[in-house]
N, C-alpha and C positions, 0 to 999 in steps of 0.2 A: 673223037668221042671217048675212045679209052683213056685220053688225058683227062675229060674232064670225071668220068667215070671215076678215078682214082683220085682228083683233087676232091670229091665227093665226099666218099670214103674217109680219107687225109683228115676231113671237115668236120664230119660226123664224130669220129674217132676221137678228134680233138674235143669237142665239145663237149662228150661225153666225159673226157677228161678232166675238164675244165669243173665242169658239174658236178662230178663225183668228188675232185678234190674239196669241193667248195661245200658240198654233202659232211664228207669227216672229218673235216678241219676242228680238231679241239679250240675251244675259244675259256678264256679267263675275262672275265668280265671285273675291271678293277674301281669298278664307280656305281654301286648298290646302292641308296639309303631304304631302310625300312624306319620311317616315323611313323610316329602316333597316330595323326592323320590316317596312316595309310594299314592299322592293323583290323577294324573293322571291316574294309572292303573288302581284304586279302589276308584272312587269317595267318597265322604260320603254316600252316599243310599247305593252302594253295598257292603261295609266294613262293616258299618251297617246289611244287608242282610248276612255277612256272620258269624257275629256274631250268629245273628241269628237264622241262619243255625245249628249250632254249639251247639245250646240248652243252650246256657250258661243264667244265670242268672242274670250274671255282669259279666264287663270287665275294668279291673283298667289298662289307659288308661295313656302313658305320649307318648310324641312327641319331635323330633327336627325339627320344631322351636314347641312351645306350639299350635300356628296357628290349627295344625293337629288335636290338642285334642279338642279345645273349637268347631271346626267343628263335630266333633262327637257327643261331649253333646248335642249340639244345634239341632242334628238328632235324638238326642235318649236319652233323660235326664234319662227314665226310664232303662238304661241300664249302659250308662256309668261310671266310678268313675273317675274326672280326678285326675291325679296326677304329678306335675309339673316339667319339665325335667329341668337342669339349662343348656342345649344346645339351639343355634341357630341355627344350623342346623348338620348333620349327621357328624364326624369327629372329631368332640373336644371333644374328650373321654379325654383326656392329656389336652390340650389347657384351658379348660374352668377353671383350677384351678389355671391359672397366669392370667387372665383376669379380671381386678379389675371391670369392670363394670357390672358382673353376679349378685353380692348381690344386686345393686339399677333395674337391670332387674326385679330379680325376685320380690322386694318388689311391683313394682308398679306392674304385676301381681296379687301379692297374694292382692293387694287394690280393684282388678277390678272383679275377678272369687273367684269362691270357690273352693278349693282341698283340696283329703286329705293325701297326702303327697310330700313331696317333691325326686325326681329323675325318673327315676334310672339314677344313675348317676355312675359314676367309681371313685374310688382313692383308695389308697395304700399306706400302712406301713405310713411313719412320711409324708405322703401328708396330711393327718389329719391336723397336726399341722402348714399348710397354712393360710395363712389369709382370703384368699376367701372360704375354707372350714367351716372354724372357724366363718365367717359370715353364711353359712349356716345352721350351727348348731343351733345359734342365731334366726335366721327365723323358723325355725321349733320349737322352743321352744316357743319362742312369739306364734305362730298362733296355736299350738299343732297338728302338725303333725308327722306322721310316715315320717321313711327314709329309701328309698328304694336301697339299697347300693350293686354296685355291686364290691367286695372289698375281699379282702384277710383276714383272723383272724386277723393279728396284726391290722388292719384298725380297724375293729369292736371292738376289744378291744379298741383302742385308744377312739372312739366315746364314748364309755361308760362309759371310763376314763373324759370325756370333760363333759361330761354330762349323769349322771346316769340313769335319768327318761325318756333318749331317749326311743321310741320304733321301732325299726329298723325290714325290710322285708329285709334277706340275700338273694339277686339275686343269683339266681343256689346254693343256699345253699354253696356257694362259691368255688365252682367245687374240694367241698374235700370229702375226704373219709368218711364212716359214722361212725368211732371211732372218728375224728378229731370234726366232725359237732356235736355230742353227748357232746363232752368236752366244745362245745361252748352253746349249749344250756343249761345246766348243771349251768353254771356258769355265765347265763344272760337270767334268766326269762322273761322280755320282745323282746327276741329276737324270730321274726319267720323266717322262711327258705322255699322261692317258689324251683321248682322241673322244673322251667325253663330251658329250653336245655340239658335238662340229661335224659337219658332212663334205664340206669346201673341198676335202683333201680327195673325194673319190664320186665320181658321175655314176650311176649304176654299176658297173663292174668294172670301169674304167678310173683309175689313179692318176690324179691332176701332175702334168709333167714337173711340178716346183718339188710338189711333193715327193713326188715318185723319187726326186734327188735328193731328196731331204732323208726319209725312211733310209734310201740305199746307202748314203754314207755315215747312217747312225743308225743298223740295226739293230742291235742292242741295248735302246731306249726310248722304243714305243711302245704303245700297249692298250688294248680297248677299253671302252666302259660306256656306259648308257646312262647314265645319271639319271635315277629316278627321284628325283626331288620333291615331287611330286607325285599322291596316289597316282593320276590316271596314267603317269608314265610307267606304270607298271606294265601296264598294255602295249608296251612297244618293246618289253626286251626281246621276247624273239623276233621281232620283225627288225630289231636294229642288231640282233647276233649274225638271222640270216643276209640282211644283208654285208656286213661285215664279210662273213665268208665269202659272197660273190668276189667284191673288190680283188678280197685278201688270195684270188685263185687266180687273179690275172698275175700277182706276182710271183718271183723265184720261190722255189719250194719253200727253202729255207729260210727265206726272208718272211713270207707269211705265215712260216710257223710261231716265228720269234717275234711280230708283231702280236699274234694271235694266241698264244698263252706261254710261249719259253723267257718272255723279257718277264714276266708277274712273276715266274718261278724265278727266276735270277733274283729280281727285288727280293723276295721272300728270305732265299740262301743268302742276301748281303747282310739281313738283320737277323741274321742264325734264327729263322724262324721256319716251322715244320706243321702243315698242316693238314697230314697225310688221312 
């Protein structure tokens, strides 16, 4: 009886621990959009508010058209990170990389705001080797920013091929497998990988064992995000911050700190960017 009485105990104590970590756990959310779409449902105050809401510490914020983002900063400097979409508005996922007037866009942006990085953006395989890409790249190198790529392996290879000292954030870690993603981060140290629209890697507060090996021996290049691509995904960032934090208490302290907002803060200090 006193054994079980103290495994009780043991049990409670834990759980509570468990709970509580998963209660304070700072989170950086590194996959925002606020589009056009989505400013009449959720003005800037309540987008903001539901930031908020959400516990998050930052929120690395890009928009179609930018419009959306510099509205945010300008609600919440202490919150937001912008980072700069090369979209005018929701649709030119394809489009925007035969549109010669996107590199002199975003130039006189990047003359007028401060960001710290450029997209998210999409391209694939030898879209790289476009010429509106190819100016991108250029832009980001001049200004030193990160790039936010939502892109397939051959793309990010190529990128790195173009330019070695990129530092590139893999959107949805590129919706591949975690041997796949492993062989990628393996073979390009400045690459990181958000966990944007993917739940695969964690069961309610449980960490799928592939994964669980993946995070442990690269934890210094993961990192959250929700991708609101859409208005009505607005409605789910606290429910996918809170859950986040469950997962993220089943792991090592340290480890779910640094999934959980120290790897965002690291991206940030690689592109001497401060957005305190």
């Amino acid at each position: 009886m006193r054994t079980l009485f103290t495994f009780t105990l043991a049990a409670i104590a834990f759980g509570y621990s468990v709970n509580s970590q998963a209660d304070e756990l700072i989170v950086i959310d590194s996959h925002i959009h606020y589009s056009h779409d989505a400013w009449q449902k959720f003005p800037p105050p309540k987008a903001v508010e539901i930031l908020r809401d959400s516990g998050l510490k930052k929120a690395f914020v890009s928009s179609s058209s930018d419009q959306g983002t510099q509205m945010l900063y300008q609600e919440a400097p202490d919150l937001i990170v912008p980072v700069l979409r090369p979209y005018r508005k929701r649709g030119e996922t394809y489009s925007w990389l035969f549109d010669e007037s996107v590199p002199g866009m975003l130039s006189e942006l990047l003359e007028k705001n401060i960001y710290a990085g450029i997209g998210e953006f999409h391209v694939f395989g030898d879209q790289v080797e476009l010429p509106v890409f190819q100016s991108v790249l250029t832009l980001a190198e001049k200004h030193q920013m990160f790039l936010h790529a939502h892109s397939d392996a051959d793309a990010v290879q190529r990128i790195f091929k173009h330019y070695p000292e990129a530092i590139v954030l893999w959107a949805h870690s590129g919706f591949d497998q975690p041997d796949e993603i492993r062989a990628m981060l393996e073979a390009y140290p400045n690459l990181w990988s958000d966990l944007a629209y993917r739940s695969e890697h964690a069961y309610g507060d449980k960490v799928d064992a592939e994964w669980l090996a993946l995070f442990s021996d690269y934890p210094e290049r993961f990192m959250l995000g929700t991708d609101t691509f859409a208005p009505e995904r607005w409605y789910y960032v606290k429910e996918h911050a809170d859950w986040s934090r469950q997962w993220l208490a089943s792991l090592p302290s340290e480890l779910a700190e640094n999934i959980a907002y120290r790897n965002a803060e690291d991206l940030l200090k690689a592109v001497d960017k401060s957005f305190d």
